[in-house]
VOPA-841158 format. One line per 2 residues: number of its first residue (from 1); their letters; for each residue x, y, z of N, C-alpha, C. Coordinates in steps of 0.2 Angstrom, whole numbers, plus 5000, padded with zeros to 4 digits. Layout:
<sites>
NUM> A> X:Y:Z:X:Y:Z:X:Y:Z  ...
</sites>
This chain:
<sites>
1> XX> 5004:4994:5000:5000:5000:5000:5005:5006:5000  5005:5010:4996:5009:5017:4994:5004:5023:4995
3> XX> 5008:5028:5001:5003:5033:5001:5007:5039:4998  5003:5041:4994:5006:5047:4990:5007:5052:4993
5> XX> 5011:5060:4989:5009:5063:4993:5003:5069:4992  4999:5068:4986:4993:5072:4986:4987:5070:4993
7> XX> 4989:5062:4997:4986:5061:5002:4988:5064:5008  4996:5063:5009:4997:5067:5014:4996:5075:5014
9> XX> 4996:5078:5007:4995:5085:5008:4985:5087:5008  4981:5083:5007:4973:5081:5010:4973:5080:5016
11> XX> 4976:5077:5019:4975:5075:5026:4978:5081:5031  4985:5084:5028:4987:5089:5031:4982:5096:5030
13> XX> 4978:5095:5024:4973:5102:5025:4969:5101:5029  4967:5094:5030:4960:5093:5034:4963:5096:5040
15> XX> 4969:5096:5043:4972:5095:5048:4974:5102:5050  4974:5107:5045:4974:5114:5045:4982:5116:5045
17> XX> 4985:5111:5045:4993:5109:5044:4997:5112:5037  5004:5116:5038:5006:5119:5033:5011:5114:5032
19> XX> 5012:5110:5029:5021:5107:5028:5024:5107:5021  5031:5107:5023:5034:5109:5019:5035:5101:5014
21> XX> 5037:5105:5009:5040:5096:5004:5043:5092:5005  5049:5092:5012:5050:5088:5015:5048:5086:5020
23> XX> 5043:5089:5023:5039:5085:5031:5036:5080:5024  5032:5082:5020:5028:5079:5015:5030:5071:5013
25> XX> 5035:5073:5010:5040:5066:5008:5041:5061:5015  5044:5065:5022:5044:5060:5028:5038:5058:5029
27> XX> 5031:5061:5032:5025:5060:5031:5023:5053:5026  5023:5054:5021:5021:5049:5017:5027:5041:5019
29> XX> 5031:5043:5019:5039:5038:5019:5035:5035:5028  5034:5039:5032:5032:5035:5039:5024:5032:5037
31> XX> 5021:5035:5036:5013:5032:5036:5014:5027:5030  5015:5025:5026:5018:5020:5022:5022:5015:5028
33> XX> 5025:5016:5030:5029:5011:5036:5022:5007:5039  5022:5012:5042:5014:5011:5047:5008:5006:5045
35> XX> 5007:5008:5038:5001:5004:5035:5003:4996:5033  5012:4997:5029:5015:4991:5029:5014:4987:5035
37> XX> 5017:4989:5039:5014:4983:5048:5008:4982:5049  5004:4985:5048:4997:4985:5049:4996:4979:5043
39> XX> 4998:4979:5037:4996:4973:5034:5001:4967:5036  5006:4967:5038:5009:4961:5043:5005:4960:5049
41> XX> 5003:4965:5052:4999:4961:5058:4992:4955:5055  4989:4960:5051:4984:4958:5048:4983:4950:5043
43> XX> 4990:4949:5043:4993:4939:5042:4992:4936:5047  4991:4936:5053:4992:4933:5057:4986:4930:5058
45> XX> 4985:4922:5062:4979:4920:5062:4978:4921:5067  4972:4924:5070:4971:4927:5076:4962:4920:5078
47> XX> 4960:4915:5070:4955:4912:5072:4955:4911:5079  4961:4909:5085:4959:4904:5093:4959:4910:5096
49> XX> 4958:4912:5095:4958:4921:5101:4952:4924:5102  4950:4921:5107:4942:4924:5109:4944:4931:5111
51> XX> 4938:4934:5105:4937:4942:5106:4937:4945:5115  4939:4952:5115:4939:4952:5124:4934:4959:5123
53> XX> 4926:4957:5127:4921:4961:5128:4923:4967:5134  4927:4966:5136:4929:4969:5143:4937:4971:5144
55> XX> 4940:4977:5142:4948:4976:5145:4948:4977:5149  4945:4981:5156:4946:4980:5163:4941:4973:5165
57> XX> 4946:4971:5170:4942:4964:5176:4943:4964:5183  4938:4959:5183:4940:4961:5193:4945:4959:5195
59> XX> 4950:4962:5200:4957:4965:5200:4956:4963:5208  4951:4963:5212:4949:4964:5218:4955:4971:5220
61> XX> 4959:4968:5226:4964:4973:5227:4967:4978:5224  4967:4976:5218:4973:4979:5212:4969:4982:5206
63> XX> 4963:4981:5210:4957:4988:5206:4962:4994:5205  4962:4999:5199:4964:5005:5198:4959:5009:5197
65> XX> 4950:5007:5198:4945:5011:5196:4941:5014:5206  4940:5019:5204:4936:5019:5210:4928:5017:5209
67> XX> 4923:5017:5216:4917:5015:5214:4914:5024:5211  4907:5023:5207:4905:5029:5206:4902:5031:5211
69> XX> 4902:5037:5215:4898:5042:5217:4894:5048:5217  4889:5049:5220:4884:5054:5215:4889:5059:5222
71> XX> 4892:5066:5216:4893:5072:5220:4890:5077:5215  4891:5084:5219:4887:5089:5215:4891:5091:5210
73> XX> 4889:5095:5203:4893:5095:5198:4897:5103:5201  4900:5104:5197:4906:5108:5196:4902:5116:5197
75> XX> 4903:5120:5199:4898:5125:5199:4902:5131:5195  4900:5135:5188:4902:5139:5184:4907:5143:5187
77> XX> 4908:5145:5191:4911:5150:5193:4916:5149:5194  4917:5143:5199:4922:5138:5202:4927:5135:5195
79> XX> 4922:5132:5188:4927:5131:5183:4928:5135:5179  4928:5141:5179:4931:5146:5178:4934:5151:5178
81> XX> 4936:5151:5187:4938:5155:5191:4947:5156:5188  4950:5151:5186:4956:5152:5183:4958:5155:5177
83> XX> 4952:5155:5172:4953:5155:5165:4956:5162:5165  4962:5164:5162:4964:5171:5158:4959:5175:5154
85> XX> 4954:5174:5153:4948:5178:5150:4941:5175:5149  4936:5177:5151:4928:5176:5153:4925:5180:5148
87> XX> 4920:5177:5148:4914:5181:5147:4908:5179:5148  4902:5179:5152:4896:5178:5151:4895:5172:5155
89> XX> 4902:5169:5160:4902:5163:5163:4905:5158:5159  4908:5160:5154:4912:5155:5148:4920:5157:5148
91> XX> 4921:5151:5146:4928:5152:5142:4929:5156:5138  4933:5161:5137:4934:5166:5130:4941:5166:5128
93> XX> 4940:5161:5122:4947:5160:5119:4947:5162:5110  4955:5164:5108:4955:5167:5102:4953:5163:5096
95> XX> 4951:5165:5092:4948:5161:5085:4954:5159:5082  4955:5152:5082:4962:5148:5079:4960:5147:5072
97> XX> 4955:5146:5070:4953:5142:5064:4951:5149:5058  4952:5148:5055:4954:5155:5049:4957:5151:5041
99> X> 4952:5153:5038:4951:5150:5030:4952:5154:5026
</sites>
């Protein structure tokens, strides 16, 4: 599988990404590596491997999750008591996105 680079220069506009010719060529040269492994994993028989419905298990001790508890939510003021600029009880950040 060969990824061109008219794909990685789509993928970088979705991504709002400016790269140069040579990010472009590394770009392409690694995601081509990538897809290549992916089709060697993709060899392998995996038919006696029963699917896993669950990645966390009972651990008893060795639990890393706590139980859930009902507490009061977060109160406006409180989460945005830090922020560098507010308005109206919100977060007020600069417009990143420009076409």
């Amino acid at each position: 599988m060969k990824i061109t680079e008219k794909e990685v220069r789509y993928v970088a506009g979705l991504a709002n990404l400016s790269l140069s010719q040579e990010e472009i060529l590394k770009f392409a040269h690694d995601l081509d590596d990538i897809l290549s492994h992916m089709d060697k994993l993709n060899e392998l028989d995996t038919s006696g491997v029963e699917p896993m419905a669950q990645v966390l298990f009972e651990g008893g001790e060795t639990d890393a999750l706590r139980e859930d508890e009902e507490r009061a939510p977060l109160a406006n003021a409180v989460a945005v008591a830090n922020a560098p600029l507010t308005s109206g009880g919100y977060f007020k950040v600069p417009k990143v996105i420009e076409r």
